[in-house]
C-alpha positions as CSV (number, residue, x, y, z in Angstrom):
1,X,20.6,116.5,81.6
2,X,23.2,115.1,84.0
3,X,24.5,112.1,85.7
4,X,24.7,112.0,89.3
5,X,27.0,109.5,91.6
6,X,27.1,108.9,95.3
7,X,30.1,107.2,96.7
8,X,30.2,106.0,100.4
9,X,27.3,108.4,101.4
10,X,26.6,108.0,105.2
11,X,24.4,110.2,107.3
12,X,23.8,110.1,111.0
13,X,21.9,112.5,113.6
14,X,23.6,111.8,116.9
15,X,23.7,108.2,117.5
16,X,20.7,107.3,114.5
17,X,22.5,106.1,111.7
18,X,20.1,106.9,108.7
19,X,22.6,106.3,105.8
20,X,24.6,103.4,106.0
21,X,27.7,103.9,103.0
22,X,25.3,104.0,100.4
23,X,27.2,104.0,96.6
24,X,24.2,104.8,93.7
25,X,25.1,106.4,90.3
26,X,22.4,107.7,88.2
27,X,22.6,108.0,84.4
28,X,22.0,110.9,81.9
29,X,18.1,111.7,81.6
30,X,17.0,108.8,83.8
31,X,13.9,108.9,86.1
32,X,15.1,107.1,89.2
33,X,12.9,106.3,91.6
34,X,13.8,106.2,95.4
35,X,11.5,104.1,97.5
36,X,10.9,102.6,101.0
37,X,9.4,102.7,104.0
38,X,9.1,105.8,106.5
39,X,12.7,106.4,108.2
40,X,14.9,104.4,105.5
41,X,17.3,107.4,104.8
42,X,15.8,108.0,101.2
43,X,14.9,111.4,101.7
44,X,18.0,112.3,103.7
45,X,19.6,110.7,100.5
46,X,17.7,113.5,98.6
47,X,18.6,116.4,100.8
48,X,22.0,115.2,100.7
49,X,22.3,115.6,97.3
50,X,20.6,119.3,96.6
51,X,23.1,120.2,99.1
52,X,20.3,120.5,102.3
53,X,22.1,118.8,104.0
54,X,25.5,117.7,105.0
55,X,27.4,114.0,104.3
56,X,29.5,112.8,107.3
57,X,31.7,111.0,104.3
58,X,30.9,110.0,101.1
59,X,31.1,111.8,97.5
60,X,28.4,113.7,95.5
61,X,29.2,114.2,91.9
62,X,26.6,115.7,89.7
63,X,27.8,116.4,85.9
64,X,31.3,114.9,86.6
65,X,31.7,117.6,89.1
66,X,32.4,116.9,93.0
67,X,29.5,119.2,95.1
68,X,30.5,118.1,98.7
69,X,31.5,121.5,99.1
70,X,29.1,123.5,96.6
71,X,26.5,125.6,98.3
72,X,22.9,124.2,97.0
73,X,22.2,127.9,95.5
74,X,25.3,126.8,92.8
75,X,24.5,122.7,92.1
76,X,22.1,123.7,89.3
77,X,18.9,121.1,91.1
78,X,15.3,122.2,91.0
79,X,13.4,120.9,94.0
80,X,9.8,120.0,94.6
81,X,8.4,119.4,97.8
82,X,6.0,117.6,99.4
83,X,4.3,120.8,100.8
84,X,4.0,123.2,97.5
85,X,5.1,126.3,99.2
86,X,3.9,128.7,96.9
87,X,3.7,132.2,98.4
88,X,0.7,132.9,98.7
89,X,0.2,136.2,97.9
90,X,1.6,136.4,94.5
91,X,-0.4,134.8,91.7
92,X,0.4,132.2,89.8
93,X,2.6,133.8,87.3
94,X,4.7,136.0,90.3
95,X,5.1,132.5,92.1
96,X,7.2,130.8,88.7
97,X,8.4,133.6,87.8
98,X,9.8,135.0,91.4
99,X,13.4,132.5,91.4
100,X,14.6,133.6,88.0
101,X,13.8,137.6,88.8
102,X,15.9,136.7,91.9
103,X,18.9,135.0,89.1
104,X,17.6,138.7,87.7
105,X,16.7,137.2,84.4
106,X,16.0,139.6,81.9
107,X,12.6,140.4,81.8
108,X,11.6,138.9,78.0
109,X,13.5,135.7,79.1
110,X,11.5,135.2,82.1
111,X,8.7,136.1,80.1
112,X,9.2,133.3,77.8
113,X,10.2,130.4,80.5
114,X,7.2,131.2,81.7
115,X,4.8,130.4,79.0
116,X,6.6,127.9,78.1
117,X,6.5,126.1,81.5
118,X,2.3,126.8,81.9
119,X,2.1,125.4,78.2
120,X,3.4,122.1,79.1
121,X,1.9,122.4,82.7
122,X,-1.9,123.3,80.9
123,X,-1.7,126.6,83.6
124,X,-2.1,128.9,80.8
125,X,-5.8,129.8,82.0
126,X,-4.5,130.1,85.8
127,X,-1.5,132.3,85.7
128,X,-3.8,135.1,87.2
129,X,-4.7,133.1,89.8
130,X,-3.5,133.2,93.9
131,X,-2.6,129.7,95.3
132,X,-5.4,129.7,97.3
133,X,-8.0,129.6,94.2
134,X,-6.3,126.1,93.0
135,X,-7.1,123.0,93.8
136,X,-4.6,120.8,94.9
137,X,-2.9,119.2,92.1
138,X,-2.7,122.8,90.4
139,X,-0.8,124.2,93.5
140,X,1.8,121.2,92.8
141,X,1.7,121.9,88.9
142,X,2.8,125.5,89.5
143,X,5.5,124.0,92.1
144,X,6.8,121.6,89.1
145,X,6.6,124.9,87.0
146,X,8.3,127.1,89.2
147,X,11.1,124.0,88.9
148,X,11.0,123.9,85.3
149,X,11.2,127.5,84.4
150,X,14.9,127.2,85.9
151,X,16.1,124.8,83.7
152,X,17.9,122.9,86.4
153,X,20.4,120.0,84.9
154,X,19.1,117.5,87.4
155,X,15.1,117.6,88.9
156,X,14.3,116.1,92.3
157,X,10.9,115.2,93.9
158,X,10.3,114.5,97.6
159,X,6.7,113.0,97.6
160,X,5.4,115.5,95.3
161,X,2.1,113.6,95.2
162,X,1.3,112.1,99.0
163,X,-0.9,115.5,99.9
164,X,-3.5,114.5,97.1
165,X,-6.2,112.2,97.0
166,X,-6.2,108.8,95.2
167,X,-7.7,109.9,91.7
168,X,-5.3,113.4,91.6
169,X,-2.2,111.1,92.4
170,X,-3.6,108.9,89.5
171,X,-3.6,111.9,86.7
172,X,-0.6,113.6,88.6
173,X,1.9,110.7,87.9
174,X,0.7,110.5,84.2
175,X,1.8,114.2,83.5
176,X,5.0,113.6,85.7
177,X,6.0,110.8,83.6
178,X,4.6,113.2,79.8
179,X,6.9,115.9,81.7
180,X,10.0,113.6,81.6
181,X,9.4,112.9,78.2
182,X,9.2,116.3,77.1
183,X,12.0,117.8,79.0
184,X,14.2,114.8,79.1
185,X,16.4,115.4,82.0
186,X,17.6,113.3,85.1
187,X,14.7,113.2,87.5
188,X,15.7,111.7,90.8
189,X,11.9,111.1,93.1
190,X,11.6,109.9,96.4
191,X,8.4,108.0,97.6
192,X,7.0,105.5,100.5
193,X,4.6,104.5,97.5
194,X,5.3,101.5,95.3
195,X,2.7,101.6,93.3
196,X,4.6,105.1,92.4
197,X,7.8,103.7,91.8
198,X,6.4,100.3,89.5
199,X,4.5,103.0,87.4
200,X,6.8,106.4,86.8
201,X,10.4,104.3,87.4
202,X,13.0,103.5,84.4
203,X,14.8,102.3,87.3
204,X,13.9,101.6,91.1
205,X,16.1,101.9,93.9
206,X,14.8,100.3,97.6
207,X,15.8,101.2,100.4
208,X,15.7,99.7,103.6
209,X,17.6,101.3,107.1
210,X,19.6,103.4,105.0
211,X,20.8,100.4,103.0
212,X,20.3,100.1,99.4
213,X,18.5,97.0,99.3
214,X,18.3,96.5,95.5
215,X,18.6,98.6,92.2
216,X,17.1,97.9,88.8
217,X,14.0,98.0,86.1
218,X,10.8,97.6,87.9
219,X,9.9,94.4,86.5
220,X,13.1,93.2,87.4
221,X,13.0,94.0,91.1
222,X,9.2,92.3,91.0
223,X,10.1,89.0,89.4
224,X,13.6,88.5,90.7
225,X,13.7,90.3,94.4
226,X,17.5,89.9,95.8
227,X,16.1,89.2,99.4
228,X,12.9,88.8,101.2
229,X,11.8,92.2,102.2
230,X,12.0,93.9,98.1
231,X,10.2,90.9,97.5
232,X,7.5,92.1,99.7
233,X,7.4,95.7,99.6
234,X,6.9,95.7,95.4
235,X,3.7,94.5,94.7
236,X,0.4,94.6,95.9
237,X,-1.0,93.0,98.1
238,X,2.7,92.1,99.5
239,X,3.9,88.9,98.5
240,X,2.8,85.8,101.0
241,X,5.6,84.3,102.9
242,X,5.7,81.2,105.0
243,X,8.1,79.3,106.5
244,X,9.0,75.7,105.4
245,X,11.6,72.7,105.3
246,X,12.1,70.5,102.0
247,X,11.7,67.2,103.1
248,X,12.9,65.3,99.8
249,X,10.6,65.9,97.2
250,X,8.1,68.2,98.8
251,X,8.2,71.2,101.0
252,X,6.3,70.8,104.2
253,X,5.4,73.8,106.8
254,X,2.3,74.5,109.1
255,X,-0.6,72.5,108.0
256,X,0.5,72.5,104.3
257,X,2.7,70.2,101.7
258,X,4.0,72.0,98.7
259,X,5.5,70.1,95.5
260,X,9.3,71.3,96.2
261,X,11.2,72.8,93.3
262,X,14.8,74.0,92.8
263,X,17.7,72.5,94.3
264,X,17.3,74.2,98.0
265,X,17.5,72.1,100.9
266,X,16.3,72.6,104.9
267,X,14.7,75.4,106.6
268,X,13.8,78.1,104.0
269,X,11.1,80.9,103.1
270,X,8.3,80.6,100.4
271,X,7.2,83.6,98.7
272,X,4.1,83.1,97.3
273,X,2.3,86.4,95.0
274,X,-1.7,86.5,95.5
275,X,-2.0,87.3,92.2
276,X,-0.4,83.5,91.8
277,X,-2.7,82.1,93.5
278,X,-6.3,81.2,93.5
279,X,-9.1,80.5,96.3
280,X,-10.5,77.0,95.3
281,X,-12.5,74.1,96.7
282,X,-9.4,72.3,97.4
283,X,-5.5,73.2,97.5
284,X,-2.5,72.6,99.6
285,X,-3.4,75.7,101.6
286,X,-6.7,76.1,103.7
287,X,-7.8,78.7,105.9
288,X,-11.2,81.2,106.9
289,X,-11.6,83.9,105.2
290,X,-11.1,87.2,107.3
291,X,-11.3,90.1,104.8
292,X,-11.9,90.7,101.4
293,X,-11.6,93.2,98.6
294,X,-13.5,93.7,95.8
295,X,-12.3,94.7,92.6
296,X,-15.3,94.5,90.9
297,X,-15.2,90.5,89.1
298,X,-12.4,90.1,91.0
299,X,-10.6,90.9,94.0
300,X,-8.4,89.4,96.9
301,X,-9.8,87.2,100.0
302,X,-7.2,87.4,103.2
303,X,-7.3,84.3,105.0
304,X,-5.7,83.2,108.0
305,X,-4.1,79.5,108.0
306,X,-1.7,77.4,110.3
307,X,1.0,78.8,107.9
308,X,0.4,82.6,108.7
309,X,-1.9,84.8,106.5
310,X,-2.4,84.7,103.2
311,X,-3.8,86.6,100.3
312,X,-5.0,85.0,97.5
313,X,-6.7,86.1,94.3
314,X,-10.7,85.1,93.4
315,X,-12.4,85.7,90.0
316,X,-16.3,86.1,89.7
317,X,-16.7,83.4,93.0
318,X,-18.5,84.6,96.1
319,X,-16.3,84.6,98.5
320,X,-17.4,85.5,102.2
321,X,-16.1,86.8,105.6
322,X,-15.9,83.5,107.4
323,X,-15.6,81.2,104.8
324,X,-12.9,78.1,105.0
325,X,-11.8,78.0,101.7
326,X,-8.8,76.1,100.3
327,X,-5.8,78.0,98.1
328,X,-4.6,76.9,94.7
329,X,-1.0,78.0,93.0
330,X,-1.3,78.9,89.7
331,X,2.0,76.6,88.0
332,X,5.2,76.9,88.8
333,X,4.9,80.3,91.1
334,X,7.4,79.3,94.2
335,X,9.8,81.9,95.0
336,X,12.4,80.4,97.8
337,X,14.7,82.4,100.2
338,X,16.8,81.5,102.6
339,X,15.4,81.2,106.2
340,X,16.1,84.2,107.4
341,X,14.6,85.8,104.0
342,X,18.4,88.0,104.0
343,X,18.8,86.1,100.2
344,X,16.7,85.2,97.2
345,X,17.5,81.0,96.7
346,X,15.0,80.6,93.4
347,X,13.5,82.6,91.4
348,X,10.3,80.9,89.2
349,X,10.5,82.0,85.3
350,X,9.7,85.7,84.8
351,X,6.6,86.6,83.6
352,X,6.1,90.0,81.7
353,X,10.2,90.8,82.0
């Protein structure tokens, strides 16, 4: 396993600045994951360090070792893609075995990276297989495999999992996450999916116009959000926010009055999780009910108010398209940034930290 640390990485393609002087180090067998929106630099980041592409300044060190000039062939990462590109006329076995018979690996080595890989990978019953005889989260098993059987010091993933539907995504990032365990190495893994990073993440990295926005444990980043937009893009559905002004002891915005809390003062943001809240008879928020998902007792109702739209959370009621319903915090839920939502002012006590 290795350590990996970016100093003062920026990245531009003409006049697009996609990396903005980003500075992230990455400890000895962590699985840190990389996450943002479409177009926030993080897989740049990721290309930048296996060496596919170029830093305009800034310092890569994996191992201790400076690789701004090291050719990716010599950096010692394994790779997995978002497309699997397996070749696909060699079977299974040709495909993870075909990079260490370039390295020309002796043949009983090869031989025994091999099963070793398809053991942990359950492809034992496919290695006579050709790619196009898999499904698709057996094509990305054999890409992970064809990783693994190289023994890189330092694993990277760049959306390994968007290509699949939702219940191969579920079972896929349960054997990524039994994979680090077993091997136990640095995993670095790039995704637009939070749900991805909460779930596989020791820590969590967001991104945001190729400026690292905030890094820690995934609870962390949920209950304490440095700014307004982390705040939004972990959980799910987003956070609410709504714009308000403390007028003494209560906060007071569009067609709502909030009990205030903390010791903020004028024009500021409320961030509000649905799962804090609950759809009631009365509340200080009211609005009609425009959609509304069903999680089988429960589920979400998004309502439009004078404050913006909100999502709210509703157990066993019967809750309609259409409906004026009022919304009901659950305690003391209030989290409070500054107007401009660039800085978290209040945080309410963690819950599950």
């Amino acid at each position: 396993m290795s350590d990996v640390r970016l100093v003062g990485i920026k990245k531009s393609f003409g006049e697009n600045v996609i990396v903005r002087g980003v500075d992230l180090d990455v400890t000895p067998g962590e699985f840190l994951v990389m996450v943002g929106p479409s177009g926030c630099g993080k897989t740049t980041l990721l290309r930048i360090i296996a060496g596919l592409e170029q830093a305009d300044s800034g310092d890569i060190v994996i191992g201790g070792k400076n690789m701004n000039e090291v050719p990716p062939r010599e950096r010692d990462v394994g790779m997995v893609f978002q497309s699997y590109a397996l070749y696909p006329h060699m079977t299974v076995k040709e495909n993870m075995a075909f990079g260490l018979e370039l390295r020309k690996v002796p043949r009983p080595e090869i031989e025994s990276r091999v099963a070793e890989a398809a053991r942990m990978l359950e492809l034992g019953p496919l290695l006579d297989r050709k790619p196009k005889a898999l499904s698709g989260g057996q094509r990305q098993r054999v890409a992970m495999g064809r990783v693994i059987v190289r023994r890189p010091q330092l694993f990277l993933f760049d959306e390994p999992l968007s290509n699949l539907d939702t219940a191969l995504r579920v079972q896929m990032r349960g054997e990524l996450a039994r994979l680090h365990r077993a091997l136990g190495v640095t995993m670095i893994y790039v995704t637009h999916d939070q749900v991805e990073a909460m779930t596989l993440a020791t820590r969590v990295a967001v991104f945001n116009k190729g400026v690292l926005q905030q890094l820690g444990a995934p609870l962390e980043l949920y209950n304490r959000p440095t700014n307004a937009f982390v705040a939004q893009f972990l959980g799910s559905p987003s956070m609410n926010l709504i714009d308000a002004k403390r007028d003494g002891a209560k906060f007071v915005g569009a067609g709502f009055t909030l009990p205030a809390v903390g010791d903020t003062s004028g024009e500021v943001k409320l961030g509000l999780r649905p799962q804090d809240l609950r759809v009631a008879s009365e509340g200080p928020l009211r609005g009609e009910v425009e959609a509304v998902e069903r999680l089988g007792f429960d589920g979400y109702a998004f309502l439009k108010t004078a404050a913006g739209s909100i999502a709210a959370r509703f157990e066993g009621a019967d809750v309609q398209v259409g409906q004026n319903v009022a919304v009901q915090p659950m305690g003391d839920v209030l989290h409070i940034f500054s107007a401009d939502g660039a800085k978290a002012l209040r945080h309410p006590e963690a819950r599950g930290a």
